[in-house]
C-alpha positions as CSV (number, residue, x, y, z in Angstrom):
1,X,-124.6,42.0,-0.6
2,X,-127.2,38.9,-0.2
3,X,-126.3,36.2,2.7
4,X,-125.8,33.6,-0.4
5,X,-123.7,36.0,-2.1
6,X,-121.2,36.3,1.1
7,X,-121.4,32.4,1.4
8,X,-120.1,32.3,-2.4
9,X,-117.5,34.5,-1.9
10,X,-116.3,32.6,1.1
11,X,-116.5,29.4,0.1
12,X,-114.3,30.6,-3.2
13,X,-111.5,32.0,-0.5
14,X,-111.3,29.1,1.4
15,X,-111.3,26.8,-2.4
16,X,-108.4,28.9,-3.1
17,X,-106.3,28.1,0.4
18,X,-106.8,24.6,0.2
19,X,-105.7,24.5,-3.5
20,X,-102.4,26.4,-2.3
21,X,-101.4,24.0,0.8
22,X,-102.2,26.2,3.5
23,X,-100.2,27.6,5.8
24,X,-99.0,31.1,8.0
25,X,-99.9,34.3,5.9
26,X,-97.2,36.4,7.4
27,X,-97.5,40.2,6.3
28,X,-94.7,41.4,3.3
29,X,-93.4,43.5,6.0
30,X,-92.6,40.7,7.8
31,X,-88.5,40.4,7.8
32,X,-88.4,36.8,8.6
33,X,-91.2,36.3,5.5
34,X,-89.3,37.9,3.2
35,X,-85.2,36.3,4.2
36,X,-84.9,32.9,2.5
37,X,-83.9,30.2,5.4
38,X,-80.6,29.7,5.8
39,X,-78.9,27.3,3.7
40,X,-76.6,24.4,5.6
41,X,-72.7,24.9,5.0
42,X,-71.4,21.7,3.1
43,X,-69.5,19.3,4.2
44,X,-65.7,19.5,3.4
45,X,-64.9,16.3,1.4
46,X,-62.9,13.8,2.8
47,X,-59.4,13.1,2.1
48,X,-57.8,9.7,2.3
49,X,-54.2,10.4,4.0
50,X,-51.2,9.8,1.3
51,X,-49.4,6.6,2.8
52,X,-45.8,7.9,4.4
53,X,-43.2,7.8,2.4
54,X,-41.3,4.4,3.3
55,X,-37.8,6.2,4.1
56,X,-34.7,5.2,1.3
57,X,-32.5,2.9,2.9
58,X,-29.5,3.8,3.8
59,X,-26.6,2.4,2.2
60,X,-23.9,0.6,4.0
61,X,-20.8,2.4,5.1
62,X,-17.9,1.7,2.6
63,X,-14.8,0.0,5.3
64,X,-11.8,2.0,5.6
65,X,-8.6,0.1,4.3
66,X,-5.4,1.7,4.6
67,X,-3.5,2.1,1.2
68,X,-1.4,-0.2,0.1
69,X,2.4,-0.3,0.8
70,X,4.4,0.4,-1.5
71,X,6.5,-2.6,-3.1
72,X,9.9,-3.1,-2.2
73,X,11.2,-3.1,-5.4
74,X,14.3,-2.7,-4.3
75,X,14.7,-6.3,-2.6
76,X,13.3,-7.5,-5.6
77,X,15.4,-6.4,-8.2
78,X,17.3,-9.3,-10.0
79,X,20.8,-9.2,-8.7
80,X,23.2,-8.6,-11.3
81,X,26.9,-9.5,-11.9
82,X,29.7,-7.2,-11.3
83,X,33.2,-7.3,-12.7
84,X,35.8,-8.4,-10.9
85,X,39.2,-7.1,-11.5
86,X,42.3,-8.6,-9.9
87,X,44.7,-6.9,-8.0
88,X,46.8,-10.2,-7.0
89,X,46.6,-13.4,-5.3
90,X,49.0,-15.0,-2.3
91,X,49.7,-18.1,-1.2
92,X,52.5,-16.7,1.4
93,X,51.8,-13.3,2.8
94,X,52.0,-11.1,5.7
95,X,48.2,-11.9,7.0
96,X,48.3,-14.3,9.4
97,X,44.6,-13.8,10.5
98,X,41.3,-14.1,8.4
99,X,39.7,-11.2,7.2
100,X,37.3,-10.3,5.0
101,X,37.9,-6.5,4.1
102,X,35.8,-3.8,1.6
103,X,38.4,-0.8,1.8
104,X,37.1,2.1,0.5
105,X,39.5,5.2,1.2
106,X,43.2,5.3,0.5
107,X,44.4,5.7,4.5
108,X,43.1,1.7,5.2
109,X,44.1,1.2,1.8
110,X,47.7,1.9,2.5
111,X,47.6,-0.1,6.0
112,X,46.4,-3.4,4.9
113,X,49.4,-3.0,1.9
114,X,51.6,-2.8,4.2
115,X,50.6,-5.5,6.6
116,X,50.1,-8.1,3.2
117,X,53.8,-7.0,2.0
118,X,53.9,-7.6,-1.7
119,X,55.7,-4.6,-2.8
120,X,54.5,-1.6,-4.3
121,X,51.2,-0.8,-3.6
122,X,48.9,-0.7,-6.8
123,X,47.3,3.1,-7.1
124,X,43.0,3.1,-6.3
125,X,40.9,5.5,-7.7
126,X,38.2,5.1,-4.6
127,X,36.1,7.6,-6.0
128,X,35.2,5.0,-9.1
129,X,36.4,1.7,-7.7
130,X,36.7,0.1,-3.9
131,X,38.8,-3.1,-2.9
132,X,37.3,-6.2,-1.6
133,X,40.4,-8.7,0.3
134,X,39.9,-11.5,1.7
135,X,42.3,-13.7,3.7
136,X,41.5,-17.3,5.1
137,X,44.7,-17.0,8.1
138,X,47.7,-19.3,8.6
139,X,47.7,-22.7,7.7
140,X,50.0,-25.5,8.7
141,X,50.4,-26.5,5.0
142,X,51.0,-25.7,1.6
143,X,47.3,-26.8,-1.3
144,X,45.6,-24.1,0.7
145,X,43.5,-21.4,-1.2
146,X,41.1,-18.4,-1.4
147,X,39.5,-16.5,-3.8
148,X,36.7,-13.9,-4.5
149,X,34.7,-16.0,-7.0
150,X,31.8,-13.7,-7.7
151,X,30.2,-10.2,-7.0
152,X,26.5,-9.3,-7.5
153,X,24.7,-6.4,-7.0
154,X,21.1,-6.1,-5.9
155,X,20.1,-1.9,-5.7
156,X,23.0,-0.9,-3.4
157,X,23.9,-4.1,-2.1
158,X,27.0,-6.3,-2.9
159,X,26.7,-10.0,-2.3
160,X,30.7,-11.3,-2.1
161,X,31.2,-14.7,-2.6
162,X,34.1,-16.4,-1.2
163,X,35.7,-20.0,-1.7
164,X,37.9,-21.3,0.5
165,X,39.8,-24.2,-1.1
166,X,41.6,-27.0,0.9
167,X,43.6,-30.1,-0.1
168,X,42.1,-34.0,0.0
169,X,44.0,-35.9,2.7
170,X,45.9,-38.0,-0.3
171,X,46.8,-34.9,-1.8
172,X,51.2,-34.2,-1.4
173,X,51.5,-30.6,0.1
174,X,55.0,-29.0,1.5
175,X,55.2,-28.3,5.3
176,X,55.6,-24.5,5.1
177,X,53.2,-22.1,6.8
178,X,51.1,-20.8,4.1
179,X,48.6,-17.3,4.2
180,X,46.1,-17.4,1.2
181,X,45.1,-13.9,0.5
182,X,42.9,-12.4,-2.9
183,X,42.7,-8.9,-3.6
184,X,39.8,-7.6,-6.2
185,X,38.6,-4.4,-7.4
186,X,34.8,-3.4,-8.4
187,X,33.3,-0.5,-9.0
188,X,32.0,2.0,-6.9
189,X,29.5,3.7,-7.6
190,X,25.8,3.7,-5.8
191,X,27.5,0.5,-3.3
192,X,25.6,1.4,0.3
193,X,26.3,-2.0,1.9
194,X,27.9,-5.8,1.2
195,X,27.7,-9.2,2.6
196,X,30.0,-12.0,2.6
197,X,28.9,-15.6,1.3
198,X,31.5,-18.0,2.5
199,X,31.7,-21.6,0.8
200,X,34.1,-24.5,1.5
201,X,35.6,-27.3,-0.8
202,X,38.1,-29.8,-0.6
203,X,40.7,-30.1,-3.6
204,X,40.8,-33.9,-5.5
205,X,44.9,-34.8,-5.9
């Protein structure tokens, strides 16, 4: 080969390098030449935090009450009348002291007949009826008077009401010792207690 022909060839080689860039001709048996660079990892994407829950609100604590009582129906109750039956009534008798009496069993029964003294005694069922008597004492004077006017009922309760009657100061009365007594029967049945509701009056002549 001629000089010129080596200087063609040459200059050819070098044309071709500097069209390609240039650069490291590493040999193919080169392991770094032939392993592609490493690529970088990616960046994990970023995540905006969820806000926190805003926590329920708790609600307020119902108060405690304690139940309600039961009504007392019982003292409630519209008091109704009860009949009266009379057993007799005394101007002069054998009770010379007040008394207001519910007698409920033959034994007192039988006593207070005998103390009041007006003959035979008048036979009590007590298991249907008991006896209300009521006495206003000795007085110094005849127009004197008592007397069971009415009996109510309310559940178990009797309420006895009593009038004691006594005469006007213009009013003509004898001089004898007098003992107003009333005697009354009612029925029985479911009484558990009683009260006495006294009252005063003063007879016109």
């Amino acid at each position: 080969m001629s000089t010129r022909a080596f200087s063609l060839a040459t200059l050819a080689v070098l044309a071709v390098l500097a069209a390609c860039g240039g650069g490291t001709i590493r040999p193919s048996d080169d392991p770094e030449a032939s392993a592609p660079a490493p690529s970088p990892a990616p960046s994990p994407p970023v995540v905006d935090p969820e806000p926190a829950a805003a926590p329920s609100p708790t609600p307020p604590a119902e108060p405690r009450t304690s139940p309600p009582a039961a009504p007392d129906t019982a003292s409630r109750q519209t008091p109704s009348e009860v009949e009266i039956r009379r057993v007799g009534r005394w101007i002069s008798s054998g009770i010379k002291g007040a008394r207001q009496l519910v007698i409920r069993d033959p034994a007192t029964w039988s006593q207070f007949w005998s103390e009041l003294g007006a003959g035979v005694r008048p036979q009590v069922d007590f298991g249907r009826d008991l006896v209300i008597a009521v006495a206003s004492g000795e007085r110094s004077s005849g127009g004197h008077d008592i007397e069971v006017q009415r009996v109510t009922r309310s559940g178990g309760e009797l309420r006895i009401e009593v009038l004691r009657t006594s005469p006007g100061k213009d009013c003509m009365s004898t001089a004898a010792l007098t003992q107003p007594v009333d005697v009354v029967m009612v029925p029985a049945a479911g009484v558990t207690g009683w009260s006495f509701i006294d009252r005063a009056a003063t007879r016109a002549c």
